[in-house]
N, C-alpha and C positions, 0 to 999 in steps of 0.2 A: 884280397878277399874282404878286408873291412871295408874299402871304400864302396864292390859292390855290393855289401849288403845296408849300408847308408844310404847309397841309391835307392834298392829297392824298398826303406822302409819309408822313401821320402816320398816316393811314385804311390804307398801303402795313404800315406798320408795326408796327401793332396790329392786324391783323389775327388776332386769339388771344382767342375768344370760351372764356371760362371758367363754368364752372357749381356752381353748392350741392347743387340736388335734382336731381331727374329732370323737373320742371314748367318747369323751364328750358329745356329739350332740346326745339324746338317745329319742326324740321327735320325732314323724312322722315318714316318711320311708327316708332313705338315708341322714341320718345326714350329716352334713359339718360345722367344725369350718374356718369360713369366714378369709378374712387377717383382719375386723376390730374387731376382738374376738368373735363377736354376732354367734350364730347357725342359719343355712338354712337348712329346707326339702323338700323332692319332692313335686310339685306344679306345677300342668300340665295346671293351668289356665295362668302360667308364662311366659314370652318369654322365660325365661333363667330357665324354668321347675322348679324355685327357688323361695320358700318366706321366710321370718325370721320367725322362731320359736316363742312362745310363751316365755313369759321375757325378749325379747329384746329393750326394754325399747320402745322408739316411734316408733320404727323401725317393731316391733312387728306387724305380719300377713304382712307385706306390701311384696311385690314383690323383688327378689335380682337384681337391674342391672345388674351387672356384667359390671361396667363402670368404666374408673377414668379417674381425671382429667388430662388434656393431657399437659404435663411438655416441650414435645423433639417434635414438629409437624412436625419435618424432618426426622424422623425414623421410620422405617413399621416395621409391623408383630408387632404391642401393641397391648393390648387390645381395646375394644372399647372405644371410648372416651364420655366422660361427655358431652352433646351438650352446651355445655355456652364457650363463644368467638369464636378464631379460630373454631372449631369445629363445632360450630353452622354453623358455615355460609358454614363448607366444608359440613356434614350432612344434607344440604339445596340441596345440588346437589346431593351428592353421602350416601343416608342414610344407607348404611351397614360400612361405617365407624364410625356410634356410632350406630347402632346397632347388629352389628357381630364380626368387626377387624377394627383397624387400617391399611391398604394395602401401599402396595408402589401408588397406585392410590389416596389413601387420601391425601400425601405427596405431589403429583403434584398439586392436586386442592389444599392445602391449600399455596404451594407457586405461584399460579396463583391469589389467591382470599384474601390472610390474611392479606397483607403489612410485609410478615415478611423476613427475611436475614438469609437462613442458609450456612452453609461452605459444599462441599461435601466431603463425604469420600468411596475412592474405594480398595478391597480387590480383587485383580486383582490373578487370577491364570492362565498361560499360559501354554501349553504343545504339546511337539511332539515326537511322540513315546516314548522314555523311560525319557526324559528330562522334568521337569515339575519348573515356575521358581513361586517364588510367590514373588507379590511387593503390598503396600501400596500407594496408591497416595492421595491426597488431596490437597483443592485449595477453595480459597473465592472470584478468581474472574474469573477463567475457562483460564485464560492465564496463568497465575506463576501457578506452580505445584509443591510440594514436594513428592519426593518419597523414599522409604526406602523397602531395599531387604528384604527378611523375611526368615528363613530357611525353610527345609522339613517337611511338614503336610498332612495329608493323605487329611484333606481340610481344608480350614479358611474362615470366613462369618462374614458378621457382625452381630448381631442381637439386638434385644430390648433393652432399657435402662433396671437396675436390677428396681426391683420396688421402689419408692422414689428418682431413679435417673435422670440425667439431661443430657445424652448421648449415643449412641451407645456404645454396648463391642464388643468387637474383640474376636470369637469367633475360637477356631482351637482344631483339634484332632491330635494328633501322637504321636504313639507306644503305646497305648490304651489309651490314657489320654486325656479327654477333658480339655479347658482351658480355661477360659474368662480374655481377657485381660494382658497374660500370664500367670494367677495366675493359678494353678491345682487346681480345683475344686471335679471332680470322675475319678474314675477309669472305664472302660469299657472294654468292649472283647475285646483280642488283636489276634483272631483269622481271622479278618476281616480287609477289606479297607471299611475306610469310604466314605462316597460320598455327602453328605450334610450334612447344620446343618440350622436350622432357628428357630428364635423363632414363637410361637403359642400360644393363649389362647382358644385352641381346647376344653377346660371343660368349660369354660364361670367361671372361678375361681377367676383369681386375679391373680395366683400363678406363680411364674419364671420358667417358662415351657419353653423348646426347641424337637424341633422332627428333629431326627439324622435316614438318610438314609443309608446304609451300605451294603458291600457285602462282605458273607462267601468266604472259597477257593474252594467249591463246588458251586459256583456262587448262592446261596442264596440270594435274594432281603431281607432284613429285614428295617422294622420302626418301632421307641422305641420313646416313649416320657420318658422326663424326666424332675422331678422337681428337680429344682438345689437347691433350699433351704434345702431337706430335704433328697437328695441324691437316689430319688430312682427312676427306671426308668420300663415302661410295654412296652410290643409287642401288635403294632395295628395290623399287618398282612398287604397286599396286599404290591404287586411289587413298589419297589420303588429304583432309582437311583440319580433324580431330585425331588424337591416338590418344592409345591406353594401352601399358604393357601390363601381362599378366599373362600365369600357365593355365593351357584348357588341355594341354595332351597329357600333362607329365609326366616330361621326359628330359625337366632339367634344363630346359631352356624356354626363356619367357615367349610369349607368342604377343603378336601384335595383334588388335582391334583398331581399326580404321573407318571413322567416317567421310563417308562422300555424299552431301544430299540428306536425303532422306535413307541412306544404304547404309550399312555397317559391311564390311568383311573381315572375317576375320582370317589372320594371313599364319600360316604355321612357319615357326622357326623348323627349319631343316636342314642338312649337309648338304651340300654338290658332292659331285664325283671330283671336282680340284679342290674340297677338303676348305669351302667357304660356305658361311652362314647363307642360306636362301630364307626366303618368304613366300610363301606357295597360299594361297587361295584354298581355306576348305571351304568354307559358305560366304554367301555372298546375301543378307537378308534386309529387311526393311522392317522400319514401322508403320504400323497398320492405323485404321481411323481418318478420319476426316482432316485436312489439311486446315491450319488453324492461321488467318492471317495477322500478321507482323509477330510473329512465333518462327522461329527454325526449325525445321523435320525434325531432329535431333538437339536437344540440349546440353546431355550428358549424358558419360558411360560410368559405371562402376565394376570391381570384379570383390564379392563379400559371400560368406557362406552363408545364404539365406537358408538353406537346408538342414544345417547342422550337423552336416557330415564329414565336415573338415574340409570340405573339396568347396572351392572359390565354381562360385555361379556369377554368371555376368546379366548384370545389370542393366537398361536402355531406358532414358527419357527421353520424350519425345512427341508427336505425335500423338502416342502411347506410349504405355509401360510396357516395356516385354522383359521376362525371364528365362536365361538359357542355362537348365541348370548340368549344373558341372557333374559327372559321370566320372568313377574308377577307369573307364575305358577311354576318357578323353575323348568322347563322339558326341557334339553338339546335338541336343537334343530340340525337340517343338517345345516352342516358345510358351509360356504361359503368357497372356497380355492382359491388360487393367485397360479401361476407356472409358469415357463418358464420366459429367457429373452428376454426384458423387463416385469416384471411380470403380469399376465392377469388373470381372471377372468370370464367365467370359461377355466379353461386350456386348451389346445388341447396338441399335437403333440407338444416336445420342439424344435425337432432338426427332421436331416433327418433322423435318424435310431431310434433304443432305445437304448443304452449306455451308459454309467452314465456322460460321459464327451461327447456327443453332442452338436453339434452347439445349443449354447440357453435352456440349460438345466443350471440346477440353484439349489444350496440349499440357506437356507437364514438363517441370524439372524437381528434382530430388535427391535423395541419399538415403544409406541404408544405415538402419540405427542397431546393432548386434544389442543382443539380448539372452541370457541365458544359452541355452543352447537352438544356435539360429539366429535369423534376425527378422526386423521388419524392413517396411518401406516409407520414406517422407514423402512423398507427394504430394506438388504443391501447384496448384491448377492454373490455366493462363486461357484466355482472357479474365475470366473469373476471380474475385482473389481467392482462395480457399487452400488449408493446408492439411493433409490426412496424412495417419498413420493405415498401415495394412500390415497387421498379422497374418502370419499363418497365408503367405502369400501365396504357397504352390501348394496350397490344401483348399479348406471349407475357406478361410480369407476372412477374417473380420476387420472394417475401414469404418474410423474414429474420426469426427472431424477435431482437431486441437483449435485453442481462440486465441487469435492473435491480436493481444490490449493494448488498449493507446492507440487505435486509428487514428494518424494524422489522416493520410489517404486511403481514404476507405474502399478506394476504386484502382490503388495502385497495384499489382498481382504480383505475388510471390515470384522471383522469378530466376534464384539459386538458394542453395541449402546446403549447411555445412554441419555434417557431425563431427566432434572431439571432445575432450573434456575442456574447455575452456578455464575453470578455475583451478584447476592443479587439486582437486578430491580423490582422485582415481575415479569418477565416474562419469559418463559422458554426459556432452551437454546438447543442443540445437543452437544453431546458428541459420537463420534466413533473413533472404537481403531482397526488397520491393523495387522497386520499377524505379522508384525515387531515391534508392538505395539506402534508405530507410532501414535499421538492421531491427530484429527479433530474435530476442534472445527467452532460452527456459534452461536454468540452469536446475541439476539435480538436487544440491542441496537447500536449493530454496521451494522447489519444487519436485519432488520423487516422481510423479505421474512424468513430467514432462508435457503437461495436457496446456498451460497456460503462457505463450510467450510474451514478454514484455520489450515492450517498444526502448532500442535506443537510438542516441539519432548522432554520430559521430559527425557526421558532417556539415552538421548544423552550422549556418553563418560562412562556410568552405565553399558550396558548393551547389549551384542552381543548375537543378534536372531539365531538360527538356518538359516542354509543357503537359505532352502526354508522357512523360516517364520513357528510361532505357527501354527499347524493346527487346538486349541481350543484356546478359549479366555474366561472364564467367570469372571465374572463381579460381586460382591456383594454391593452393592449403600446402605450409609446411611448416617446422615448428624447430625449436632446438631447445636441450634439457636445462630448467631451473632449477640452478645448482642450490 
């Protein structure tokens, strides 16, 4: 009698069934061994369609977050974050930052709102026709800048800390090798140019996931997710050359923004019937306006509450500005769009004829600067150089031109723009970079307006531009806390 009641208090007791894989996980439908060993199965009463299995000790029936806690609050594309400190108070304004993703939008509010000091760091890729340069830059007080040349990569990005880390990696592909950090990680098709990389936690997992855009020699768009830990990567399908993850349905899983062209689609995260992530096509849209030569249709995407309703609106430069703002129902709405110079709302006629280079004809690239409750828009014009703010964008609209001092190249055009707090104030600052990659900085505590940037020139004596200057400039922003 003693020894069975020793049994059963030991069966009482162990009751903490632990797992490796996922083939483990043989409960329910759509097993999954979690990162903290416990098993999760489908669970449609779940935000994250997940609860813990049976024997998972207290954890047992309860719902899977799909959260952690948030270590680097100056680095996007993590997962969602645990709402306790920073978090909380950024998931007070912007709740799909701990309920979907960590965004470059969580990153601003939490250095607007946390009292914290991060350093920035930029993976800066320049190109004009066959020339393409790649540099490093970084800085903890938006004046002194370090920069470092980088060699040929088909691209370089920065993305997520790895999991249990306390930093951005530097992510880059060339000659089919992806790399973090330098370090070779997998091998990939070397039948293709790569064209992004970012990380995602597009499954609502845990897991070291990245989704890498790419194009065949028969101009095939492909997206692949890949888990870096365990080396293996799937085909989502739909066009893609740019991406940008963020929630437009929510529903707890980040949703992708894809460019192709002058086309954005955006793709909705969704189940299959075998109980695996899809990407389903809800719109398929473009920007509008006259096509601007040695300009790209699209230059950037952004996802930022320009409305101030807590709900992430997505962003387009491009051609034009367009605004799709984000709805409690998750239903893309008509665009609001900005065109012509000085940019306007709604457009008319840029110039006197239609031609791509018209009087007041304009492409753009940008960022959104959060402000009180809402935000504006940077807008910074191409061919043209010119750099406006836009209030009050999906209303009456008031557009500011800001002056950008110290023209070296007075004819060189804004051609990316970068908002964060650059000197560790808690308030933000402007960062824009010229054709000659010439940087402009307006820092807040030297300037409150933010109306006046000041020329710096980090690459001075480094680095000789093409004669007419980059005709792209992008931009990868991540940052890690100064302790």
């Amino acid at each position: 009698m003693r020894l069975l009641l020793l049994l059963a208090l030991s069966a009482c007791l162990h009751d903490h069934y632990t797992c490796e894989t996922d083939s483990d996980c043989d409960l329910g439908a759509a097993g999954r061994c979690e990162a903290d060993h416990h098993c999760t199965q489908l669970d449609t009463a779940c935000p994250t369609q997940r609860a813990y299995t049976p024997h998972s000790g207290a954890e047992s029936g309860v719902c899977f977050a799909g959260q952690q806690a948030l270590v680097d609050p100056c680095a996007p594309d993590q997962p969602a974050a645990a709402p306790n400190g920073c978090a909380a108070t950024v998931c007070n304004a912007l709740p799909a930052c701990c309920a979907t993703m960590w965004t470059e939008a969580c990153v601003v509010e939490a250095q607007r709102t946390c009292g914290i000091a991060c350093d920035t760091r930029l993976a800066i890729t320049a190109t004009r026709g066959a020339r393409t340069d790649q540099w490093l830059a970084t800085t903890r007080n938006g004046t002194v800048w370090q920069v470092t040349a980088r060699g040929s990569a088909d691209v370089e990005a920065y993305v997520a800390p790895a999991p249990g880390g306390t930093k951005p990696r530097l992510a880059s592909i060339a000659n089919g090798m992806l790399a973090l950090d330098d370090v070779p990680v997998l091998a990939l098709a070397t039948d293709r140019t790569y064209e992004d990389v970012t990380s995602t936690d597009a499954e609502r997992s845990l897991r070291d996931t990245l989704s890498i855009a790419s194009l065949d020699a028969s101009n095939g768009q492909h997206e692949q997710l890949v888990d870096v830990a365990r080396g293996t990567m799937r085909n989502l399908g739909g066009p893609a050359m740019r991406q940008i993850w963020g929630d437009y349905d929510h529903d707890a899983f980040p949703d992708l923004v894809a460019i192709a062209g002058s086309h954005y689609d955006m793709l909705k995260n969704d189940e299959t019937p075998a109980h695996q992530r899809t990407f389903a096509q809800v719109f398929d849209s473009f920007v509008t306006g006259l096509s601007t030569a040695a300009s790209p249709a699209i230059r950037s995407l952004a996802w930022a509450d320009v409305q101030g309703d807590h709900q992430l609106d997505l962003v387009v430069f491009g051609d034009s500005i367009r605004i799709h703002k984000g709805a409690a129902t998750g239903v893309p709405d008509i665009a609001t769009t900005f065109d012509c110079l000085p940019p306007v709302s709604p457009p008319g006629m840029c110039g006197a004829g239609s031609g791509s280079n018209d009087t007041g004809s304009a492409a753009f690239s940008g960022a959104v600067l959060p402000e009180g409750s809402g935000a504006a828009l940077l807008a910074a014009t191409f061919p043209a150089r010119g750099l406006y703010v836009i209030r009050d964008a999906t209303g009456s609209s008031q557009v500011t031109p800001l002056t950008l001092d110290g023209n070296l190249y007075p004819n060189s055009a804004i051609v990316a723009v970068v908002v964060r707090d650059l000197d560790g104030d808690h308030a933000l600052d402007i960062l824009a970079i010229d054709q000659q990659l010439d940087f402009y900085v307006a820092l807040s505590h030297v300037d409150p307006t933010l109306t006046h940037l000041v020329q710096v020139s980090p690459f001075a004596g480094t680095l000789t531009p093409p004669g007419a200057g980059f005709a792209t400039v992008r931009v990868s922003t991540s940052g890690a806390l100064i302790p």
